[in-house]
N, C-alpha and C positions, 0 to 999 in steps of 0.2 A: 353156285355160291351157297355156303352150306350157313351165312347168314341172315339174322332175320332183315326182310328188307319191310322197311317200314313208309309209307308215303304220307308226306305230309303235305294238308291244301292249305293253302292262304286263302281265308274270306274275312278280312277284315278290313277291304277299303271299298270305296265309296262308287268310283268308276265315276269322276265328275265329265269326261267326255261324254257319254249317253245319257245327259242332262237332257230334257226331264223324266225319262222313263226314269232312272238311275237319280235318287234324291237322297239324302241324306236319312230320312227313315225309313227308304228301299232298296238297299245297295244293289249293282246290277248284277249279282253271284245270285240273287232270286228272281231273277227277269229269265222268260222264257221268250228271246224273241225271235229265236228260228222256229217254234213250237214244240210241242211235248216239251220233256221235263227243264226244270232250270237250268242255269249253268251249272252251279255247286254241285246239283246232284250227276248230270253229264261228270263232269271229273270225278266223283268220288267210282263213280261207277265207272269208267277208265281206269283206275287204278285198283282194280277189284282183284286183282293177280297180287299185292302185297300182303307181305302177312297179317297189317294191321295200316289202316288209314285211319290219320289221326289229323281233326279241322283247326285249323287254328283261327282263330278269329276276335274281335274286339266285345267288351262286356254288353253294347246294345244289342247286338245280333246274336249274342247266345244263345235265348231261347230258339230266335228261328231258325237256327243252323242244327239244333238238338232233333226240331219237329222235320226237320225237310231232308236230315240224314241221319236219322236213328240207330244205324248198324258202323256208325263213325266215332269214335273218341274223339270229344270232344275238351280242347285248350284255350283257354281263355287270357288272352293278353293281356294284361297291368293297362294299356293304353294304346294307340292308335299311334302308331311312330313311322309308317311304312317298314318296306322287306326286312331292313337290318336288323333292327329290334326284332322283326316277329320272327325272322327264320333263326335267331340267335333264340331267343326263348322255346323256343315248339324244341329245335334239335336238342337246348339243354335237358330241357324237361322229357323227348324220347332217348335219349341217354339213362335218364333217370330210374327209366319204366322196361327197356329192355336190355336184353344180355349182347350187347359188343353188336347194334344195331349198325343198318347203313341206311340213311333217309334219302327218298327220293323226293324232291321238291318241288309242287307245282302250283301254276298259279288258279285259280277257280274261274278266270275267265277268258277261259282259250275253245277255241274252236278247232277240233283232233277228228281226224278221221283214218281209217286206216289202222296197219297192225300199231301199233302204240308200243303194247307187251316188249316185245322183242327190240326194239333197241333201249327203252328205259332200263331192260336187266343188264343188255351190254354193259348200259354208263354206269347201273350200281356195282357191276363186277369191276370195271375200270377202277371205280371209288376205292372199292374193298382191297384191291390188290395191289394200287401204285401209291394209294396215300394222298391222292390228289383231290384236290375240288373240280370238278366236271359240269361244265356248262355244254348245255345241247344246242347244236349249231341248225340252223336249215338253211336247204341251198335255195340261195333266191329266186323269183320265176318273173321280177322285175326289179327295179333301182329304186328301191320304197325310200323314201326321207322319214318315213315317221317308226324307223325301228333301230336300235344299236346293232354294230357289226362285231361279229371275231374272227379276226387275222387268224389263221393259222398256220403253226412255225414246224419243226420236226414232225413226219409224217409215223406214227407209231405202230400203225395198221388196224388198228378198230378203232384209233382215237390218235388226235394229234396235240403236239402239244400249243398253248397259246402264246401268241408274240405278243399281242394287244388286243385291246378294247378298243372300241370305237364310237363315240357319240351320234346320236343321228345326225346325218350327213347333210346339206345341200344337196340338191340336184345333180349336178355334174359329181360330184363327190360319191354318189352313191352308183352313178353309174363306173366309174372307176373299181368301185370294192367289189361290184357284184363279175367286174370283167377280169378283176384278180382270185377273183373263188374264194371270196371270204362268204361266212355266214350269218344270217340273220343271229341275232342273241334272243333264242325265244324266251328267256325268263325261268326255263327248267332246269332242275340242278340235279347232283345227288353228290354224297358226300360221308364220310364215317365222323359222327360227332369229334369226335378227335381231333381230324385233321380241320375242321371247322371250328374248332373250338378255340385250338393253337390259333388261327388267320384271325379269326373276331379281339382275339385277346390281344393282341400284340400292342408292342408299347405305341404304335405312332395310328394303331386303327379308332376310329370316332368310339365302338361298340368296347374298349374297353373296360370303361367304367361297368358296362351292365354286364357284360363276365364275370367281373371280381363281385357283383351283389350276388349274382344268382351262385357262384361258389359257394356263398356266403349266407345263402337262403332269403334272398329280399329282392325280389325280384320287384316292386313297388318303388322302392330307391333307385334302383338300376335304370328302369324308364325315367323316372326323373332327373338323372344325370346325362343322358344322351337328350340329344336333338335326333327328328326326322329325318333318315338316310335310306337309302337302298342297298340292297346287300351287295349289286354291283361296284357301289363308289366304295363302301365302308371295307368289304372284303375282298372280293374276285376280283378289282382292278390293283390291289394291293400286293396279292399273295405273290407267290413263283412258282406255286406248285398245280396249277390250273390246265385241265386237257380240255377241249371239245370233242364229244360225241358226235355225229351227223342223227340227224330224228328224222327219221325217211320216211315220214306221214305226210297228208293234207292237213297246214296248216294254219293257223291264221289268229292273230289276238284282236278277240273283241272289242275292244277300246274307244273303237269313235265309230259316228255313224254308216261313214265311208264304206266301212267293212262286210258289210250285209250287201255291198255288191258283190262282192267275190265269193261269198260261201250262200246265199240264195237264190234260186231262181227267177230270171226276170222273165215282163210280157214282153211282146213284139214289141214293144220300145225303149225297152231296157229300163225298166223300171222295174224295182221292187217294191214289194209289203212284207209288215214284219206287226209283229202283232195282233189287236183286233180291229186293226184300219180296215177299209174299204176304201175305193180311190175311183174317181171315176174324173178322167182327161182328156184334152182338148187341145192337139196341136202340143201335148208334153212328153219328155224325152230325159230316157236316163235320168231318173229320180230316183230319192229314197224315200217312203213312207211310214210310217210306225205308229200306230197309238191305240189306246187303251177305248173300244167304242167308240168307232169315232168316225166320220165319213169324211173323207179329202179330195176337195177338189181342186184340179190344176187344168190351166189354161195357159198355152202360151210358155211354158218354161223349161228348164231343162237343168238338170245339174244341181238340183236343190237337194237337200235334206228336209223333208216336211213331217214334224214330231210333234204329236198333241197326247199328252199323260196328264190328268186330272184338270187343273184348270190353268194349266201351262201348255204354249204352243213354243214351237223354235224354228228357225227357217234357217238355214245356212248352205251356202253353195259345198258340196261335199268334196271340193278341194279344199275347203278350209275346215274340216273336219273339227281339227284340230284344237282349233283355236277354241271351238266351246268349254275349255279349261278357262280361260281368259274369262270369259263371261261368268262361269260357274265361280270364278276367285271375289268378283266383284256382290255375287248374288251373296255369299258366305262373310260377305264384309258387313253386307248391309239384314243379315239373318234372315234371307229366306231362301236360301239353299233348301 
């Protein structure tokens, strides 16, 4: 591909599932909680093959996204809207800045292991050459409920094209999708401003309005005219023109606390630690543990999520991972998120 490919991170949200590590004045794109470096900096340094990584992120986190990836261009977003807004601004704005670019889209808090390289330039060649939006698929290795799915339809040979989205499942429902070979929707894209530009704008897309501002040079207006969307609901489950890639890495999104079983190592009883915990137990089983200096002790349990960050602790059984949005909605109600 004789284009510039250009990657752009998103770190402008909050990650209220890894509450309390994850706060409102510490997003979790700056938690290190497999050790070594943060997340933001893991992804920018994954995408170190593009011609140009460019962070996108909201006005509070600028400076620390400036200081913790130096060698990144840095985008600073009107406001805090989730993906649709921010991947509609970032791609305007690398439109703006390079010649007939293709952006490769990824989120800042994924866990990637493996060749990476080699299928993200697949899905940018994909991008470059059929005009489509490209969602990266992965093959499930269980029947997760807490991920979205992509059907996919015509087999194209490095990429197929998509029948449908699919919201996270139930139970039985997910084991259904994973028995029909559909793929997880990791969150990764790529795309030519273009053809992206066309899908956001369109008359019946939420994103819109903030098209015709940023045409228009007011990118400040344009946020104030949309509501909060993802670039799933506002574009990709919109378009027609959508392939999936397969992403043939180790991979896994950060998200809730659940997930640090699957990508760290446990002791003989399938516990882990994440962090600067220390954990000493009694009769306990298949834990999570995490926190910032901090000594955990369990007795007697199993299945817990045990998080102590500053002067907040959280305890949740890590089937319900999840649900620490719910909690985190309520903390943000009464301001002390």
């Amino acid at each position: 591909m004789d284009r510039p490919l250009v990657a752009a991170v998103l770190a402008g949200g909050v990650g209220s599932r890894l509450y309390p590590a994850s706060r409102s004045h510490r997003p979790k794109q700056f938690l290190s909680l497999t050790g070594g470096d943060t997340l933001l900096e893991r992804t920018v340094a994954r995408a170190d093959f593009a011609d140009r990584v460019v962070v996108s992120t909201r006005p509070a986190f600028a400076d620390a996204v400036h200081e913790a990836v130096p060698e990144a261009t840095v985008v600073v977003e009107p406001a805090g809207k989730d993906t649709g807004p921010a991947l509609t601004y970032v791609t305007h704005r690398i439109a703006e800045r390079f010649d007939d670019p293709v952006v490769l889209a990824l989120p800042s808090d994924h866990h990637v292991a493996g060749d990476f390289e080699t299928p993200a330039r697949r899905g940018a060649r994909v991008a470059a050459e059929t005009d489509t939006l490209v969602t990266f698929g992965v093959a499930p290795d269980r029947p997760d409920t807490g991920y979205g799915y992509v059907e996919p339809g015509r087999d194209r040979g490095v990429y197929a094209e998509v029948a449908a989205f699919h919201e996270k499942p139930d139970a039985e429902t997910a084991r259904k999708y994973v028995d029909r070979g559909y793929y997880w929707n990791a969150g990764i894209f790529a795309w030519t401003p273009a053809a992206f530009v066309e899908a956001a704008g369109a008359p019946d897309s939420p994103l819109s309005p903030l098209v015709d501002a940023l045409d228009q040079g007011d990118p400040e207006a344009g946020f104030a005219a949309v509501d909060p969307v993802s670039v799933d609901h506002a574009v990709l489950e919109r378009a027609e023109n959508v392939a999936v890639v397969p992403l043939t890495v180790e991979w896994d999104d950060l998200g809730s606390w659940d997930a640090l079983q699957r990508i760290l190592p446990a002791d003989e009883n399938g516990t882990v630690v994440a962090g600067d915990a220390a954990v000493t137990a009694v009769d306990a089983a298949n834990n999570v543990d995490a926190g910032d200096d901090v000594h955990v002790s369990l007795v007697g349990v199993e299945d817990l999520a045990v998080v102590a960050y500053d002067d907040r602790v959280l305890v949740v059984p890590t089937a319900a991972a999840q649900r620490v949005r719910e909690l985190v909605s309520d903390l943000e109600s009464s301001g002390e998120f």
